[in-house]
Backbone as ProteinMPNN parsed JSONL, in Angstrom:
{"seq_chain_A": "XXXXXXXXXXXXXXXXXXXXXXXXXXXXXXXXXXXXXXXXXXXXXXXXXXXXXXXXXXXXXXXXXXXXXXXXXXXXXXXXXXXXXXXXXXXXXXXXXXXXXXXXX", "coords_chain_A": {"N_chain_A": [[1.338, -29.373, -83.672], [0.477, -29.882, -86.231], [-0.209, -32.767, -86.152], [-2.425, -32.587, -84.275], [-4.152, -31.277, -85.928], [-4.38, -32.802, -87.882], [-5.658, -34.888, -86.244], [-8.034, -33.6, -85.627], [-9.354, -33.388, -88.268], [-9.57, -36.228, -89.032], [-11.29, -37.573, -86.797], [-13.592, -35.222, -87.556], [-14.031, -36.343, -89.919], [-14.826, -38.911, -89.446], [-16.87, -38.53, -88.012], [-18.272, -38.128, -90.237], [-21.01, -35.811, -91.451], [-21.176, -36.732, -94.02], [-23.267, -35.592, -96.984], [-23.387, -32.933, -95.849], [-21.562, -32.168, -95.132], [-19.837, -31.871, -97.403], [-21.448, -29.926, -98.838], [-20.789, -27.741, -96.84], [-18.103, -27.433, -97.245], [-18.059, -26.808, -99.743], [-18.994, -24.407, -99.751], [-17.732, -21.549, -100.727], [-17.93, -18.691, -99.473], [-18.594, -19.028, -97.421], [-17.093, -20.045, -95.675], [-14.831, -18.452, -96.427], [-15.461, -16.397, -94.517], [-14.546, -17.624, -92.322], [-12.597, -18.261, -92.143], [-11.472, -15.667, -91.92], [-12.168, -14.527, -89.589], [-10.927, -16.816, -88.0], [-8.57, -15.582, -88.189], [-8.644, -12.653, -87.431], [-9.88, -13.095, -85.164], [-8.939, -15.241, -83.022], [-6.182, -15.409, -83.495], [-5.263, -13.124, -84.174], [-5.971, -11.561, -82.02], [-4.985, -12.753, -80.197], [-2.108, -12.357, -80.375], [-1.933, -9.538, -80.556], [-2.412, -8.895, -77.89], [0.095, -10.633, -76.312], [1.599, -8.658, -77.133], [0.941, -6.42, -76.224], [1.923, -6.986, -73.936], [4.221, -7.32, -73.785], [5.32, -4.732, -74.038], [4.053, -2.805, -71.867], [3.452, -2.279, -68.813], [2.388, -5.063, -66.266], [-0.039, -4.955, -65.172], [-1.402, -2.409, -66.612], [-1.648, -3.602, -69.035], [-3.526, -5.603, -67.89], [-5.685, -3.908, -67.332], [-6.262, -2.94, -69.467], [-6.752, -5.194, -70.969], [-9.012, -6.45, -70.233], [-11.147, -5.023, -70.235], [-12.233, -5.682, -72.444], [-15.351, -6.71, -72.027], [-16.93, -4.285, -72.029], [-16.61, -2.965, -74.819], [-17.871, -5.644, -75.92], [-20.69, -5.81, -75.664], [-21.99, -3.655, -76.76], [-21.935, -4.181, -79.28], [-22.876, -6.621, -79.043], [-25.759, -6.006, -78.4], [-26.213, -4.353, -80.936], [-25.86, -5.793, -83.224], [-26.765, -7.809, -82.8], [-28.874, -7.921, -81.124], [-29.162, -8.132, -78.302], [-30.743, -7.693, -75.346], [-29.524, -4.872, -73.174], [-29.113, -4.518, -69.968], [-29.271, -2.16, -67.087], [-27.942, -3.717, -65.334], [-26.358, -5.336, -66.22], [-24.108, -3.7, -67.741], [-23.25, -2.607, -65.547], [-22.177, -4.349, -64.257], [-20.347, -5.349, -66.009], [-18.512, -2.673, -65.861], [-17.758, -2.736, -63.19], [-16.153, -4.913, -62.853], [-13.956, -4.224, -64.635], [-13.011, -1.925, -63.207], [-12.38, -3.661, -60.637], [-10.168, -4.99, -61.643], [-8.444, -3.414, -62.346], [-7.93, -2.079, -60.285], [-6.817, -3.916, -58.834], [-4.369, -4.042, -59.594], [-3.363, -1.73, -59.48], [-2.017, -1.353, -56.91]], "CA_chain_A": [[0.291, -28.595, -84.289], [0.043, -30.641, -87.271], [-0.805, -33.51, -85.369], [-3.58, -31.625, -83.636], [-5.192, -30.829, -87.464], [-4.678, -34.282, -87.656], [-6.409, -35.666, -85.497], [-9.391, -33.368, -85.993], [-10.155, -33.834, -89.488], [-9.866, -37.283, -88.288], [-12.551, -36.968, -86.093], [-14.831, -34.785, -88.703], [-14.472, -37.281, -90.837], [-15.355, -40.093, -88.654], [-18.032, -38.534, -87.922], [-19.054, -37.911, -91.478], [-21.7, -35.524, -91.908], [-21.751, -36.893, -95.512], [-23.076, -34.042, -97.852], [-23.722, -31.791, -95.516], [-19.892, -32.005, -94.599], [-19.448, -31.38, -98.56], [-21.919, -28.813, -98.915], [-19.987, -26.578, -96.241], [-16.813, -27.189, -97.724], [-17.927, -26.161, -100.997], [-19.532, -22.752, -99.91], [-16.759, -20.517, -100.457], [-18.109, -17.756, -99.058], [-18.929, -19.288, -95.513], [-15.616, -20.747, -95.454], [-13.52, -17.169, -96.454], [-15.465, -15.592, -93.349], [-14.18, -18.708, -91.612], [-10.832, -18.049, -92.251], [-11.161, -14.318, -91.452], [-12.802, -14.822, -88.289], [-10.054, -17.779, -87.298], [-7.276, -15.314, -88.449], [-8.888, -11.975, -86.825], [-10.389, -13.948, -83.816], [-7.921, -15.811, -82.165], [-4.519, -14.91, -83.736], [-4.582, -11.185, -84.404], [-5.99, -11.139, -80.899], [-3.921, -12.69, -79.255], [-0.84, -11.758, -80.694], [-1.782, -8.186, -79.781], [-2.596, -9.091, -76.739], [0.918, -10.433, -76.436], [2.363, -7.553, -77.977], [0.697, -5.637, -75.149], [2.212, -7.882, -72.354], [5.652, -7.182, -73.878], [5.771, -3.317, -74.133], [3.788, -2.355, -70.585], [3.143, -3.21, -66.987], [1.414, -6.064, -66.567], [-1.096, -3.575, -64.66], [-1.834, -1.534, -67.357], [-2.136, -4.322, -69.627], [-4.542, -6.373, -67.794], [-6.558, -3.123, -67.588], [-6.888, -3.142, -70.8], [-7.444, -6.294, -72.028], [-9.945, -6.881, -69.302], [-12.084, -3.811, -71.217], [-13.367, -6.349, -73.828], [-16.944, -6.965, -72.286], [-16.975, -3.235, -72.543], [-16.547, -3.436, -76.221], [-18.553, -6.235, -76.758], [-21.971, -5.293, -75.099], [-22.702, -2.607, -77.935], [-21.793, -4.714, -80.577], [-24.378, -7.749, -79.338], [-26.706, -5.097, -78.62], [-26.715, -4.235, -82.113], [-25.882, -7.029, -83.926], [-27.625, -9.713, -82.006], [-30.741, -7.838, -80.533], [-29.493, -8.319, -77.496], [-30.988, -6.73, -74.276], [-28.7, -4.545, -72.286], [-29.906, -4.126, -68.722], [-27.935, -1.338, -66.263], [-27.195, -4.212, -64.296], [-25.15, -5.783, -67.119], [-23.486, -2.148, -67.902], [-22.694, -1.864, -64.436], [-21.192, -5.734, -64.003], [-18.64, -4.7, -66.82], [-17.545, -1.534, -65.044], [-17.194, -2.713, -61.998], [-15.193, -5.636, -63.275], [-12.562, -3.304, -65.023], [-12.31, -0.896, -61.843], [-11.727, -4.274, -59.944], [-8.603, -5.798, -62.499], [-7.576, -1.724, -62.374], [-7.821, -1.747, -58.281], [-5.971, -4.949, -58.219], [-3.366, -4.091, -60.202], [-2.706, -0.708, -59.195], [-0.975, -1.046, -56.046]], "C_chain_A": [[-0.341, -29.38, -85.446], [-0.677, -32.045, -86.797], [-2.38, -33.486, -84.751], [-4.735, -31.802, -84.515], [-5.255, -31.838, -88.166], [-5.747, -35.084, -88.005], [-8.4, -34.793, -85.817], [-9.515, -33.551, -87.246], [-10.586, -35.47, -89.484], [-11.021, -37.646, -88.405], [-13.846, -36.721, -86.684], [-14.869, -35.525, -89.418], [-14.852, -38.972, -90.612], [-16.729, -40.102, -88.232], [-18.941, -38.081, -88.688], [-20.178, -37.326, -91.116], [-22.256, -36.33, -93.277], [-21.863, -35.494, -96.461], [-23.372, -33.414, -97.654], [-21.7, -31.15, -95.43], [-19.372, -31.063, -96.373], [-19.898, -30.375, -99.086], [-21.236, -27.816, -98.64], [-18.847, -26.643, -96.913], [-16.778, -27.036, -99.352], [-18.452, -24.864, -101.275], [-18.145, -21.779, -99.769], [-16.565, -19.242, -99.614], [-18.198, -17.69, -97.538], [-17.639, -19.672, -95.436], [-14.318, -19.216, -95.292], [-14.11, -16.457, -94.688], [-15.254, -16.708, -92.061], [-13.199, -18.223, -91.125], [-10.525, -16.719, -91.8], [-11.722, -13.84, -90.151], [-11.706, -15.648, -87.572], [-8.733, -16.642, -87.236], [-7.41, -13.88, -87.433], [-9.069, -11.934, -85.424], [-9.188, -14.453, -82.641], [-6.129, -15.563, -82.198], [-3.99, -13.404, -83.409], [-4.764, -10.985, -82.66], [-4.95, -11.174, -79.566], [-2.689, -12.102, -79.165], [-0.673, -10.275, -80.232], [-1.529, -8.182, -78.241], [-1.088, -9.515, -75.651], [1.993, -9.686, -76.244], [2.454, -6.272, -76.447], [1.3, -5.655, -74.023], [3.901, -7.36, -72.371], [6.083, -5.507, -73.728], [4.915, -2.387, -72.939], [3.839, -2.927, -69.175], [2.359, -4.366, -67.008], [0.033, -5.638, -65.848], [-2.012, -3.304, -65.532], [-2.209, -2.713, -68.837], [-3.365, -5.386, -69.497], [-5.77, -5.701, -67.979], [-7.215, -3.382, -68.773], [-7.311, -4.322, -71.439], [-9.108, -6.806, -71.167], [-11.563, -5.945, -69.52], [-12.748, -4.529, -72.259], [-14.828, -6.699, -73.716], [-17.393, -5.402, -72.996], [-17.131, -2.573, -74.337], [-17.673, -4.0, -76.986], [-20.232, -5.685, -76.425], [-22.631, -4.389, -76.11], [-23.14, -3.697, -79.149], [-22.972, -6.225, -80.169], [-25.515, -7.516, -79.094], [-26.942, -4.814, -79.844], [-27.025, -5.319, -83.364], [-26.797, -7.813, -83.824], [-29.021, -9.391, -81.626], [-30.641, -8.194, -78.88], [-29.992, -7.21, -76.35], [-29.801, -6.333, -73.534], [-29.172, -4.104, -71.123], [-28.704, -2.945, -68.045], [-27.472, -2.367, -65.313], [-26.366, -4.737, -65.023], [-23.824, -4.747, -67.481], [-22.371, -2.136, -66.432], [-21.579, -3.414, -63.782], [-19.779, -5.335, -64.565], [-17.925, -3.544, -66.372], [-17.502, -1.709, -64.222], [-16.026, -4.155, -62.096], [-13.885, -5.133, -63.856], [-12.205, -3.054, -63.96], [-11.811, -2.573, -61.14], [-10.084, -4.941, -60.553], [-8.137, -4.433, -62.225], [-7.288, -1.731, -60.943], [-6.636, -3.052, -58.206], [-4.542, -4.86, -58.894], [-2.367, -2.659, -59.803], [-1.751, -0.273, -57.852], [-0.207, -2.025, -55.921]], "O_chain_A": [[-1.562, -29.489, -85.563], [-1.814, -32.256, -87.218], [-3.244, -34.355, -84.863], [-5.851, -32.239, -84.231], [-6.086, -31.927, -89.07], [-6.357, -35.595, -88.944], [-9.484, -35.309, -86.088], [-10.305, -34.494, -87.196], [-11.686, -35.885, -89.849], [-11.709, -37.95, -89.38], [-14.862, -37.409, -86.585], [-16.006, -35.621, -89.882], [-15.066, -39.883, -91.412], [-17.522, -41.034, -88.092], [-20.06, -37.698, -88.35], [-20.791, -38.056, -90.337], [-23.443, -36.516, -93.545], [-21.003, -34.635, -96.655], [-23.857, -32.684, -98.519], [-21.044, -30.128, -95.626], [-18.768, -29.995, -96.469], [-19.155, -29.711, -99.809], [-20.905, -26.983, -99.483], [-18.526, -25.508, -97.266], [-15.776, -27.116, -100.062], [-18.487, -24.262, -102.348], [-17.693, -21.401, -98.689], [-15.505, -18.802, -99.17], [-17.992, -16.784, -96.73], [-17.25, -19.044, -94.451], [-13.403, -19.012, -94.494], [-13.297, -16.104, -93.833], [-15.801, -16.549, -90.969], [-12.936, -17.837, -89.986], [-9.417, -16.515, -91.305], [-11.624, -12.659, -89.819], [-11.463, -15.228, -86.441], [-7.917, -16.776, -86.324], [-6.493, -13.754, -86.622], [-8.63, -11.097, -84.636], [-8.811, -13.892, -81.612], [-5.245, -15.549, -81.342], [-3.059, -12.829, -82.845], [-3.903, -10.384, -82.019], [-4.469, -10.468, -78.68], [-2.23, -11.487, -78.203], [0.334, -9.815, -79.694], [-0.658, -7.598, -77.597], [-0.971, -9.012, -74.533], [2.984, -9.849, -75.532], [3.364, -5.635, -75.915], [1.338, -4.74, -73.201], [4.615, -7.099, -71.402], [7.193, -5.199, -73.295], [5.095, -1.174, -73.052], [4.297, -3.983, -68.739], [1.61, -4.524, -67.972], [-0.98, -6.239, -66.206], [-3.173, -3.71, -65.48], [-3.144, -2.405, -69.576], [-4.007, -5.895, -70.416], [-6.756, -6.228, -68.495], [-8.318, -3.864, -69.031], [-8.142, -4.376, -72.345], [-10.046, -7.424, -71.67], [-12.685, -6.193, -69.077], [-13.701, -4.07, -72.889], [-15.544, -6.942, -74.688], [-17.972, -5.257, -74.073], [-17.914, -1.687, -74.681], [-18.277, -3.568, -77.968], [-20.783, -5.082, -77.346], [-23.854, -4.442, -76.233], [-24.216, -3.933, -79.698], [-23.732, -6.706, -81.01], [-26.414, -8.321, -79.336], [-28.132, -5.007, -80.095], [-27.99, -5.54, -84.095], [-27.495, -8.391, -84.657], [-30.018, -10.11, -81.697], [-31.636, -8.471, -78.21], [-29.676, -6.024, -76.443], [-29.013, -7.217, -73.198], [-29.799, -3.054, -71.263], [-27.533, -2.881, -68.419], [-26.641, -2.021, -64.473], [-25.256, -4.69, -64.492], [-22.663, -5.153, -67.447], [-21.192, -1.797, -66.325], [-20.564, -3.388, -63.086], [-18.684, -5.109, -64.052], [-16.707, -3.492, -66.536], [-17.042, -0.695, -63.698], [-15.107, -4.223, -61.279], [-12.817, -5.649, -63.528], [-11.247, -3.645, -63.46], [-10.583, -2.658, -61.167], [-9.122, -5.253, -59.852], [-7.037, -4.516, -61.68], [-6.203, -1.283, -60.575], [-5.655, -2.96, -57.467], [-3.677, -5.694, -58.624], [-1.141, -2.546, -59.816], [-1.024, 0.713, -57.731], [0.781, -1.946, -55.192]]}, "name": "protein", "num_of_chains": 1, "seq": "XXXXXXXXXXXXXXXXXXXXXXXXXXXXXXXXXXXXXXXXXXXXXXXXXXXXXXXXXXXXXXXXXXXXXXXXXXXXXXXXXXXXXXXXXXXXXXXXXXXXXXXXX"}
């Protein structure tokens, strides 16, 4: 792991921005929603996700995790501006029912 974090700073610093590189790493503020995005994002998620795998079926867990376009679709509808068509609506529910169909027998 350490290795890993390494090698990328490495990397970023090979490929020097310069003071743009120093800029970002002196905005505190872009950096904390960095860190709470890296820590919310990928860890908390998974770890639930995890968490989920350990205390149900693996059925009932794929169900559910497989529910996240569902989720997201509002939120980049609002956020983002994006367009939601019924054919997008109807991709994500028929994608659940299929992980739910395939799992259920």
């Amino acid at each position: 792991m350490l290795v890993g974090l390494a090698c990328f700073v490495a990397l970023v610093l090979a490929a020097s921005a310069g003071p743009r590189l120093r800029a970002a790493l002196g905005d505190r503020g872009a950096l904390g929603y960095a860190t709470v995005g890296a820590l919310l994002g990928p860890f908390l998620g998974v770890s639930l996700a995890l968490f989920a795998l350990q205390r149900t079926s693996a059925g009932v867990a794929a169900s559910l995790l497989s529910t996240s376009p569902i989720f997201i679709i509002p939120l980049a509808a609002r956020l983002e501006g994006e367009r939601v068509g019924v054919r997008g609506l109807l991709g994500a529910v028929v994608a659940v029912a299929g992980v739910a169909l395939l799992f259920a027998g």
